[in-house]
KESE-579898 format. One record per residue (C-alpha): residue number from 1; x, y, z. Coordinates in steps of 0.02 Angstrom, whole numbers, plus 50000, padded with zeros to 5 digits. Layout:
BEGIN
+-----+-------+-------+-------+
| num |    xx |    yy |    zz |
+-----+-------+-------+-------+
| NUM |     X |     Y |     Z |
...
+-----+-------+-------+-------+
REM end
This chain:
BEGIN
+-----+-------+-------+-------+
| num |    xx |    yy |    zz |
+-----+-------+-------+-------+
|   1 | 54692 | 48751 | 49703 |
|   2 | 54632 | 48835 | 49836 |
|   3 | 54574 | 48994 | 49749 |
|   4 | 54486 | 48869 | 49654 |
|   5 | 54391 | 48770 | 49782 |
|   6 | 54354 | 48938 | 49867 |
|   7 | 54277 | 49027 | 49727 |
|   8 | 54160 | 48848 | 49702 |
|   9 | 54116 | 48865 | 49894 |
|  10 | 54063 | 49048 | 49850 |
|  11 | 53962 | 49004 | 49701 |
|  12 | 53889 | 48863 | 49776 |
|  13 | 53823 | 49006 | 49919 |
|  14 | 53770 | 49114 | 49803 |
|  15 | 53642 | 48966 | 49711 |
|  16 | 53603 | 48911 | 49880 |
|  17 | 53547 | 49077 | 49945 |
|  18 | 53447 | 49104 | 49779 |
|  19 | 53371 | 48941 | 49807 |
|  20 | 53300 | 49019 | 49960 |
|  21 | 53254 | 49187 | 49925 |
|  22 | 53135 | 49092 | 49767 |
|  23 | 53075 | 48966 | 49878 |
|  24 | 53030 | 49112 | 49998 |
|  25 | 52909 | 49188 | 49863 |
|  26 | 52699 | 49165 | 49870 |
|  27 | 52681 | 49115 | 49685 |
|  28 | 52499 | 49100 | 49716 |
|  29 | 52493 | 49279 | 49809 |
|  30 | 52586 | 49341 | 49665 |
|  31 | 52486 | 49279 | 49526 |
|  32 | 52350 | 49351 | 49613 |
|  33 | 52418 | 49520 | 49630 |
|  34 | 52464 | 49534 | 49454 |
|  35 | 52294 | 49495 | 49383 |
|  36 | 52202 | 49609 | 49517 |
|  37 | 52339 | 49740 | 49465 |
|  38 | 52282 | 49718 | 49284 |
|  39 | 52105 | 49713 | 49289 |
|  40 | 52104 | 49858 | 49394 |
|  41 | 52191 | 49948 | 49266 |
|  42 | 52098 | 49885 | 49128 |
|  43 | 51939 | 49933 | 49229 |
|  44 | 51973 | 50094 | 49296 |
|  45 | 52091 | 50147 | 49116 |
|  46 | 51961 | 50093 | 48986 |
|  47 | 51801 | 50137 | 49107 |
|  48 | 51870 | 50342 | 49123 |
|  49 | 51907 | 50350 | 48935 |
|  50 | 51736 | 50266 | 48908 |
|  51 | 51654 | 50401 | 49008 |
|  52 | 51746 | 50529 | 48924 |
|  53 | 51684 | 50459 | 48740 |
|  54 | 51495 | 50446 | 48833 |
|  55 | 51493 | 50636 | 48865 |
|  56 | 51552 | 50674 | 48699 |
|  57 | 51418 | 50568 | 48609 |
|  58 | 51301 | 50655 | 48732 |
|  59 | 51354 | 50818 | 48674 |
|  60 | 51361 | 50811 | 48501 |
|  61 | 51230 | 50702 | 48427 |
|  62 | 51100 | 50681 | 48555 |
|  63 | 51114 | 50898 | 48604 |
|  64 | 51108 | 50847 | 48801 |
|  65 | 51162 | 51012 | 48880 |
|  66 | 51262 | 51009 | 49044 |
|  67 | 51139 | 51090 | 49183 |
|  68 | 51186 | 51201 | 49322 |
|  69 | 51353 | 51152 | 49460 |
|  70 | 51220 | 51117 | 49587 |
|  71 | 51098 | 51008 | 49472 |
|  72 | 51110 | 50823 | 49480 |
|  73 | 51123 | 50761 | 49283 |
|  74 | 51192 | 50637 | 49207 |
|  75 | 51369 | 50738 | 49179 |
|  76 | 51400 | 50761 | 49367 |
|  77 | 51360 | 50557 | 49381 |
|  78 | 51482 | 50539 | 49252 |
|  79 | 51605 | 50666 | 49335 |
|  80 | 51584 | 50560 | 49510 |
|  81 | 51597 | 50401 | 49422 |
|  82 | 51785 | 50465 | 49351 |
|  83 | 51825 | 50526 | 49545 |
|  84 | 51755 | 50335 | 49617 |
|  85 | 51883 | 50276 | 49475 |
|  86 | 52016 | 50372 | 49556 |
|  87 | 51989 | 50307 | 49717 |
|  88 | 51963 | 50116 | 49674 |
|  89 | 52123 | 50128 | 49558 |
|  90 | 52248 | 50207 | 49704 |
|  91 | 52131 | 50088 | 49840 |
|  92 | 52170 | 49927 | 49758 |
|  93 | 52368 | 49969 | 49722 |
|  94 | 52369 | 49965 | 49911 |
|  95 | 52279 | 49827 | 49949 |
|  96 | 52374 | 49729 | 49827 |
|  97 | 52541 | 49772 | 49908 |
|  98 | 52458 | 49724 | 50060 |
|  99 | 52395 | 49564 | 50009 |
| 100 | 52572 | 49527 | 49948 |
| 101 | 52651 | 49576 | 50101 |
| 102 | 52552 | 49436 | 50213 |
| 103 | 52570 | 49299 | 50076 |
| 104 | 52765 | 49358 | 50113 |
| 105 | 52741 | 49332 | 50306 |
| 106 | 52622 | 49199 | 50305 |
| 107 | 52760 | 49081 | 50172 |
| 108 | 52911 | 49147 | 50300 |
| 109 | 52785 | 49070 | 50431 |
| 110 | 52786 | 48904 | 50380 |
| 111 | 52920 | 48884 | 50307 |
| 112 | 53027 | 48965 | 50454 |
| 113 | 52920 | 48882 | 50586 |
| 114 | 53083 | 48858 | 50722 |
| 115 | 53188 | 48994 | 50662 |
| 116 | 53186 | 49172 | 50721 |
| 117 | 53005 | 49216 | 50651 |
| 118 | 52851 | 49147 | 50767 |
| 119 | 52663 | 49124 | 50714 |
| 120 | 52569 | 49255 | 50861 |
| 121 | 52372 | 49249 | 50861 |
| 122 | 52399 | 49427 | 50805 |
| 123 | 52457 | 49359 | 50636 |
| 124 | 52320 | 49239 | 50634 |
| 125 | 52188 | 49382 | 50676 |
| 126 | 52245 | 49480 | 50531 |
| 127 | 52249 | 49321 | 50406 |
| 128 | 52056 | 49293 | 50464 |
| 129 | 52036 | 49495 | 50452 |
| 130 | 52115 | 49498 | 50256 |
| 131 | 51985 | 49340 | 50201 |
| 132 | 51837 | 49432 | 50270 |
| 133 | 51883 | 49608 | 50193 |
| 134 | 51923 | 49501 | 50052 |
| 135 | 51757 | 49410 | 50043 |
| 136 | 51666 | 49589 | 50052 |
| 137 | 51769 | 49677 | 49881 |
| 138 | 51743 | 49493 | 49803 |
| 139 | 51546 | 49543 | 49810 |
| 140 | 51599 | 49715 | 49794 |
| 141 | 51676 | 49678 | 49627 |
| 142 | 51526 | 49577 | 49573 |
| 143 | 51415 | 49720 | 49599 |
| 144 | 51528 | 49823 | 49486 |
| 145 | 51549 | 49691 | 49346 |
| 146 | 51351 | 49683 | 49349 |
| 147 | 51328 | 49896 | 49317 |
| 148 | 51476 | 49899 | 49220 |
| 149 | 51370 | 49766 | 49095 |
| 150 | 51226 | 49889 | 49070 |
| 151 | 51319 | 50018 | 48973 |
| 152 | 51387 | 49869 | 48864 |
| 153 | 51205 | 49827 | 48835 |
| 154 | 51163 | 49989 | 48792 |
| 155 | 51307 | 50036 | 48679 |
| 156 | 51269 | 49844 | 48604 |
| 157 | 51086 | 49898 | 48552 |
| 158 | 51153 | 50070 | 48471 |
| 159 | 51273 | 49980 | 48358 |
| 160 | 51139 | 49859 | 48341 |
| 161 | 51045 | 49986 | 48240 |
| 162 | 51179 | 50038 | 48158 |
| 163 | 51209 | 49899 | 48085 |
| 164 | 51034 | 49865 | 48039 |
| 165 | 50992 | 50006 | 47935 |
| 166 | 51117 | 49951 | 47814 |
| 167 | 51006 | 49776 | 47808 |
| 168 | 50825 | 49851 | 47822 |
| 169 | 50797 | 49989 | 47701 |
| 170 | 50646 | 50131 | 47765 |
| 171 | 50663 | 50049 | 47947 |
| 172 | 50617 | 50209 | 48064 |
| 173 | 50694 | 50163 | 48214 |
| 174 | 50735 | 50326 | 48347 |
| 175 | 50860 | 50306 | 48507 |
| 176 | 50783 | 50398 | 48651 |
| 177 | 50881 | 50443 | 48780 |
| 178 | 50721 | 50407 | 48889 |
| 179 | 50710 | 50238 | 48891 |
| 180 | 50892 | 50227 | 48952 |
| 181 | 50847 | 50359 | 49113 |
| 182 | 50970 | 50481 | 49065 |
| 183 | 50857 | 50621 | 49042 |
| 184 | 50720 | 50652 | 49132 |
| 185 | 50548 | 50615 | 49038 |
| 186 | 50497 | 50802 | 48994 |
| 187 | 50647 | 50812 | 48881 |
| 188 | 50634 | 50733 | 48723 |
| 189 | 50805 | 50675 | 48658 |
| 190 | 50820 | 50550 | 48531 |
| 191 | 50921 | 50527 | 48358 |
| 192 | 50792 | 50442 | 48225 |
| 193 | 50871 | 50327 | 48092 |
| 194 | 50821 | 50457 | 47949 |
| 195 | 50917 | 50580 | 48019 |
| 196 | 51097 | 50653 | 47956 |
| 197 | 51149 | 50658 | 48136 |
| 198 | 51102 | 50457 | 48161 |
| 199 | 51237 | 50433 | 48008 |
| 200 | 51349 | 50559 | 48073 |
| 201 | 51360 | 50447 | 48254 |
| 202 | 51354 | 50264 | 48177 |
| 203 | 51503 | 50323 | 48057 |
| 204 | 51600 | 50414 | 48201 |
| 205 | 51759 | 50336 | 48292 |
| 206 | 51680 | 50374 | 48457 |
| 207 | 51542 | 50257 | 48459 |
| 208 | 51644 | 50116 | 48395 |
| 209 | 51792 | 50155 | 48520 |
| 210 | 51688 | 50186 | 48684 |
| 211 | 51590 | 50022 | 48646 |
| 212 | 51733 | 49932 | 48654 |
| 213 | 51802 | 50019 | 48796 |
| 214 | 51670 | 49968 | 48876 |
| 215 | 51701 | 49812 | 48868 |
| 216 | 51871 | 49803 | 48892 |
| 217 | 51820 | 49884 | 49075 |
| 218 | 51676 | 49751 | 49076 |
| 219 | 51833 | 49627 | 49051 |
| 220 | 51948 | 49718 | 49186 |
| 221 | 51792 | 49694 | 49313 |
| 222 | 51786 | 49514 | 49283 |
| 223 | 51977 | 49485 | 49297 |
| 224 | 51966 | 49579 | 49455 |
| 225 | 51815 | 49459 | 49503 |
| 226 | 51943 | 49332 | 49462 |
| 227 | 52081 | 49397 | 49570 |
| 228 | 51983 | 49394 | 49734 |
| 229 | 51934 | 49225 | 49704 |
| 230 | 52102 | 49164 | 49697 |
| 231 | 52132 | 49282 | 49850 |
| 232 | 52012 | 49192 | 49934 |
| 233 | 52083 | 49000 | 49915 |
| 234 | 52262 | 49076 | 49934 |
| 235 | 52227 | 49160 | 50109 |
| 236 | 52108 | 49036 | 50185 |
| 237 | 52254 | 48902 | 50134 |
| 238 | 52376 | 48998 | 50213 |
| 239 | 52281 | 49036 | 50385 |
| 240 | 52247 | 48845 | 50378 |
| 241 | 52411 | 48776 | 50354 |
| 242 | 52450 | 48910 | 50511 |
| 243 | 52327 | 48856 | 50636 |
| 244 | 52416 | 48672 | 50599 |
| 245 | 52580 | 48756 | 50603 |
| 246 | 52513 | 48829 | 50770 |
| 247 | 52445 | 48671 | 50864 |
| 248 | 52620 | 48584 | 50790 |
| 249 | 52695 | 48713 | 50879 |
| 250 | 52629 | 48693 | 51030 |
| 251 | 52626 | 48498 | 51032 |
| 252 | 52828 | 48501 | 51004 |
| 253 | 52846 | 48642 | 51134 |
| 254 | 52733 | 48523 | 51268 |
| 255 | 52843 | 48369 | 51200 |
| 256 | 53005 | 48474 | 51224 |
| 257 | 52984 | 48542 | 51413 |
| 258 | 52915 | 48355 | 51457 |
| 259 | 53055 | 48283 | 51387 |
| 260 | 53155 | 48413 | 51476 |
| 261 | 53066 | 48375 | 51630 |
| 262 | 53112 | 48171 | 51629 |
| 263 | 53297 | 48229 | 51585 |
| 264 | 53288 | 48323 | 51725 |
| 265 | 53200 | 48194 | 51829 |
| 266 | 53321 | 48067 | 51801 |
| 267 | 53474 | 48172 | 51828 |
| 268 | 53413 | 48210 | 52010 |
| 269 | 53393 | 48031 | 52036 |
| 270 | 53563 | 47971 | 51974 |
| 271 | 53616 | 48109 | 52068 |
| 272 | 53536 | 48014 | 52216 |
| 273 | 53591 | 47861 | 52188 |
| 274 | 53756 | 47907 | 52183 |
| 275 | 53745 | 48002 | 52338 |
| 276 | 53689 | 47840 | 52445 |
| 277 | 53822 | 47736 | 52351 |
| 278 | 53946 | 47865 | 52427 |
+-----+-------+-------+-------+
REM end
C-alpha cells in the first residue's frame, strides 16, 4: 500500500514538473522562430539554386561570356549574391536562437517574478535593444522581398512569350538582355522567337524550374517578412508586461519594508509599554 501511494506521489511529480517545464515555453517566440527558420531556408535554398539555373540560361542560350576575375558582370553579382546568401542563412540561425533565448528569459521573468530570477534594467535594455534591431531586418526583409520580385517579373515575361508563340502564329518577338541591364548596351544579346535556340530555352527544364524557384524564394522572403512581424508584437508584449512586472515589483518591495517598518514600530512601543508597566 505504500509502494503504491509512493509510486502515485512520484507520478503525480513527474506531471507536475511537466506542467511546468510547458508552461515555461514562449509559444509565440517559438512560432516565430520556426517560420523565420523556414523562410530563411526557403529564401536563401531556392534563391542559390535559382542563381545557379540564371547562369546556366545565361550561358547557353543567350551566349553571355563570363569576363575577366577583376571585371564587374553580371556573374560576379551573381557569385556575391550566393556569398550574401551564405551570410544571411548562418546570420539569421543565430538570431533566431537568440530571439528564442529572451522569449525563454523574458516568460521565466514573469512568470518567476518572486522566485530566484529578478527583472534588472539590463534585461529590460536588451528587450528594447532586440525590438529595435528587430524593427531594422523587418525593413531589411522588405527591401529583399521587393528585389527578390524583379527576377519573378522577369522570368514571368519570358514564359510569357513562351507561351504565346504557341497562341500567335508569325509573332516576332526577341528577349534582349538589354532592357533587363544585364549587359551593357554595346552588346547585343537577345534570343528572337524564330529562332531554334528560343525553342530550345522555352522547352528546357531550367527555365521552368528557376522560375519557380524564384518564387518559392519570393515566398521564403515574405514568410520571413512575416516572422519579424510577429517578432515585433511578441517582444514589445513581453518588455511591456516587464516594465509592469517592474513597477509591481517595486510597489510590493515599498509595501513590504513599510509594513516592516510599522511591525517594527509597534514592537518598540509594546516594548515600552511594558517597560513602564514594570
Amino acid at each position: 500500500m505504500e509502494e503504491n501511494m509512493e509510486e502515485g506521489q512520484t507520478q503525480k511529480g513527474c506531471f507536475e514538473c511537466c506542467i511546468k517545464c510547458l508552461g515555461g515555453i514562449p509559444y509565440a517566440s517559438l512560432i516565430a522562430t520556426i517560420l523565420l527558420y523556414a523562410g530563411v531556408a526557403l529564401f536563401c535554398g531556392c534563391g542559390h539554386e535559382a542563381l545557379s539555373g540564371t547562369v546556366t540560361i545565361l550561358q547557353n542560350y543567350f551566349e553571355v561570356v563570363r569576363g575577366p576575375a577583376d571585371s564587374l558582370d553580371v556573374f560576379t553579382m551573381i557569385d556575391i549574391f550566393k556569398y550574401v546568401i551564405y551570410g544571411v542563412a548562418a546570420a539569421f540561425f543565430v538570431y533566431g536562437i537568440l530571439l528564442m533565448v529572451e522569449g525563454f528569459f523574458t516568460t521565466g521573468a514573469i512568470r518567476d517574478l518572486y522566485g530566484d530570477f529578478k527583472i534588472t534594467a539590463c534585461g529590460r535594455c536588451v528587450s528594447a535593444w532586440f525590438i529595435m534591431l528587430t524593427y531594422l531586418f523587418m525593413l531589411a526583409w522588405l527591401g529583399v522581398t521587393a528585389f527578390t520580385s524583379l527576377p519573378v517579373f522577369m522570368y514571368f515575361n519570358i514564359w510569357t512569350i513562351c507561351q504565346n508563340t504557341t497562341v500567335v502564329e508569325g509573332a516576332n518577338l526577341c528577349l534582349d538582355l538589354r532592357q533587363f541591364g544585364i549587359v551593357t548596351i554595346g552588346e547585343e544579346k537577345k534570343v528572337c522567337t524564330g529562332s531554334e535556340k528560343f525553342f530550345k530555352m522555352c522547352e528546357s527544364n531550367e527555365l521552368d524550374l528557376t522560375f519557380h524557384l524564384f518564387i518559392c524564394a519570393l515566398a521564403g522572403a515574405g514568410a520571413a517578412v512575416i516572422a519579424m512581424v510577429h517578432y515585433l508584437m511578441v517582444l514589445s508584449a513581453n518588455w511591456a508586461y516587464v516594465k509592469d512586472a517592474c513597477r509591481m515589483q517595486k510597489y510590493e518591495d515599498i509595501k513590504s519594508k513599510e509594513e516592516q517598518e510599522l511591525h517594527d514600530i509597534h514592537s518598540t512601543r509594546s516594548k515600552e509599554r511594558l517597560n513602564a508597566y514594570t
